[in-house]
ChimeraX commands (.cxc) that place a marker at each C-alpha (Angstrom):
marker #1 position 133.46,152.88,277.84 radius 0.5
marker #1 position 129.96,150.95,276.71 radius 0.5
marker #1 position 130.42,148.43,274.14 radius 0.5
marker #1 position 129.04,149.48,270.80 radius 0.5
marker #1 position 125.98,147.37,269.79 radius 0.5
marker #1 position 125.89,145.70,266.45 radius 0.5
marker #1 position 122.10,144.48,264.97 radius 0.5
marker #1 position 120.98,142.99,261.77 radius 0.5
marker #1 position 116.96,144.39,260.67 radius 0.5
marker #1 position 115.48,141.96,258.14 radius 0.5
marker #1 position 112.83,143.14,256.49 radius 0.5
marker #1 position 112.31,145.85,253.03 radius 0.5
marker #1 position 114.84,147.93,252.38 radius 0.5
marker #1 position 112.31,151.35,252.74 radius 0.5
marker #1 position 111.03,149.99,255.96 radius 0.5
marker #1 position 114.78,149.44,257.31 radius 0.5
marker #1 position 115.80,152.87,255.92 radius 0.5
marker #1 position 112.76,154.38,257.78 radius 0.5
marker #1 position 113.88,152.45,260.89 radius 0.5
marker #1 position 117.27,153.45,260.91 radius 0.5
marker #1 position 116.08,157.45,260.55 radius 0.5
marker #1 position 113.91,156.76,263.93 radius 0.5
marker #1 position 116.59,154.86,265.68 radius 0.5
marker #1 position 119.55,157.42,264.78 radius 0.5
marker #1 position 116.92,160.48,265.78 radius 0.5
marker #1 position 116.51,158.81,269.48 radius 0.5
marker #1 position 120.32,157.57,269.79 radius 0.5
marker #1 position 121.20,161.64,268.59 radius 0.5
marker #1 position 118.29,162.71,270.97 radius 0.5
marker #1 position 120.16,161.35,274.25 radius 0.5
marker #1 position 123.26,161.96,272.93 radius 0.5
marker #1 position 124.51,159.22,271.46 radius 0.5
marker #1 position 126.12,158.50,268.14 radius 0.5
marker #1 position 124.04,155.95,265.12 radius 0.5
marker #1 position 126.26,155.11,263.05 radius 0.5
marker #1 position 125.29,152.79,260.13 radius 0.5
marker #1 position 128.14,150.42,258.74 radius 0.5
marker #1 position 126.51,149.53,255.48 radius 0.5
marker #1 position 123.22,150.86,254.28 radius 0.5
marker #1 position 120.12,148.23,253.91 radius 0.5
marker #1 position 120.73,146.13,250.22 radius 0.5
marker #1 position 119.16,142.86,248.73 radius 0.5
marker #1 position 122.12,140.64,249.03 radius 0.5
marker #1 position 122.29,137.10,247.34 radius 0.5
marker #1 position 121.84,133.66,249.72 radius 0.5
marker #1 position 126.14,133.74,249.72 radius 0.5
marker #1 position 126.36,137.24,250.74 radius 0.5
marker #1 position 123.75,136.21,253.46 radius 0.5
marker #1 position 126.07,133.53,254.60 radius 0.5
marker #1 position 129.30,135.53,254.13 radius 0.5
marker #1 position 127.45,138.33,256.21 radius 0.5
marker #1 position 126.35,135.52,259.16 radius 0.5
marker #1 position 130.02,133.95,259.30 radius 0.5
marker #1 position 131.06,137.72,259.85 radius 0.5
marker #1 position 128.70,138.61,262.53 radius 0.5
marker #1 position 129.44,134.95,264.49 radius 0.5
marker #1 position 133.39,135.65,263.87 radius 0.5
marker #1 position 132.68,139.12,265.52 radius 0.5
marker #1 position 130.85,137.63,268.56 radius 0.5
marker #1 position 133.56,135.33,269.07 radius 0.5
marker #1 position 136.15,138.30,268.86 radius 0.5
marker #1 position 134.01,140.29,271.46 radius 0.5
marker #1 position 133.56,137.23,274.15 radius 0.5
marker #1 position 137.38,136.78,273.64 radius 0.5
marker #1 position 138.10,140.69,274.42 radius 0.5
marker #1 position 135.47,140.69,277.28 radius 0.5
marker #1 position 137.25,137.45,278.75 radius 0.5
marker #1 position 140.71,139.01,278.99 radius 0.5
marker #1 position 139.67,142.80,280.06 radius 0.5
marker #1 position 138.16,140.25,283.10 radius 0.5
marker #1 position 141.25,138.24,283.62 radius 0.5
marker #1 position 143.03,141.23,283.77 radius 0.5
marker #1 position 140.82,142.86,286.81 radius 0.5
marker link #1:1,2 radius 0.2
marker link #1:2,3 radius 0.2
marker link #1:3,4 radius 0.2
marker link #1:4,5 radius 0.2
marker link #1:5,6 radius 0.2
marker link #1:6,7 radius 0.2
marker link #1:7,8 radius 0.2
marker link #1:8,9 radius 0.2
marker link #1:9,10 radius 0.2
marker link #1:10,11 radius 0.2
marker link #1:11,12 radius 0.2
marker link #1:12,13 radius 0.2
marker link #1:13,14 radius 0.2
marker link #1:14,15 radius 0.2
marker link #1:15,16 radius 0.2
marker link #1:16,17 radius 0.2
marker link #1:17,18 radius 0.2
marker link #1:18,19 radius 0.2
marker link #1:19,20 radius 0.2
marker link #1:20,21 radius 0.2
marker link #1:21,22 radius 0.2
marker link #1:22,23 radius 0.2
marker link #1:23,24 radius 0.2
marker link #1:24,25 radius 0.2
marker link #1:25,26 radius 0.2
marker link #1:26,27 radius 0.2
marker link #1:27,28 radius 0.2
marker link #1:28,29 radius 0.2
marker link #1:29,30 radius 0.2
marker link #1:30,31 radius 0.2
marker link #1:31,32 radius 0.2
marker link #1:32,33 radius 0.2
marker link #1:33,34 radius 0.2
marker link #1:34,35 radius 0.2
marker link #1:35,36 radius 0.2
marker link #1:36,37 radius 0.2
marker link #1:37,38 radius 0.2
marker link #1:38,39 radius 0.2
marker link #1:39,40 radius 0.2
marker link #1:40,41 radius 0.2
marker link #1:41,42 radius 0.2
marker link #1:42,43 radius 0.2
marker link #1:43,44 radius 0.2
marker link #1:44,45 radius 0.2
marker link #1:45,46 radius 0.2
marker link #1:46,47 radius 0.2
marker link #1:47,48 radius 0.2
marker link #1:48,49 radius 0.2
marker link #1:49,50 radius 0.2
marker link #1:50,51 radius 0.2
marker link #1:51,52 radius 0.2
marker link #1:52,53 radius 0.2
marker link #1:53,54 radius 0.2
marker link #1:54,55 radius 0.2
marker link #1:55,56 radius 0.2
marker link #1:56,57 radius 0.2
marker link #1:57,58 radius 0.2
marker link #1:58,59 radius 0.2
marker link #1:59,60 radius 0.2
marker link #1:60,61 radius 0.2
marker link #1:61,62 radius 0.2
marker link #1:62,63 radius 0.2
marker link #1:63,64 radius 0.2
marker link #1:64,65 radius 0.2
marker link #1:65,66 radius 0.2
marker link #1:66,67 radius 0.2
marker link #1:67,68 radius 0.2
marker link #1:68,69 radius 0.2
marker link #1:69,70 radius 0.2
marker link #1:70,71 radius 0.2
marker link #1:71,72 radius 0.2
marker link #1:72,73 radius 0.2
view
């Protein structure tokens, strides 16, 4: 099963919104499900740094998962 992919656009929040309606129209075009965890906000310098501890704690998570679905092969 492919690994679901997790990115961060930075950049105004119309231009994101239009991006996300071209990139779930080509993920739905092959077949493939967008599915958009939190819609585009301004968020404060904090929730930029709460949001960037999240994302690195994630990353972490996923190396840790990859590493044992490998030991386990």
């Amino acid at each position: 099963m492919p690994s679901k992919k997790h990115y961060l656009l930075t950049t105004g929040i119309e231009s994101l919104n239009k991006a996300i309606d071209v990139i779930n129209s080509v993920i739905t075009k092959y077949g493939g499900v967008c599915d958009v965890s939190m819609a585009p906000k301004a968020v404060t310098a904090t929730e930029d740094a709460e949001l960037q501890a999240l994302l690195e704690r994630k990353e972490m998570e996923n190396a840790m998962e990859s590493d044992e679905e490998s030991d386990e092969e």
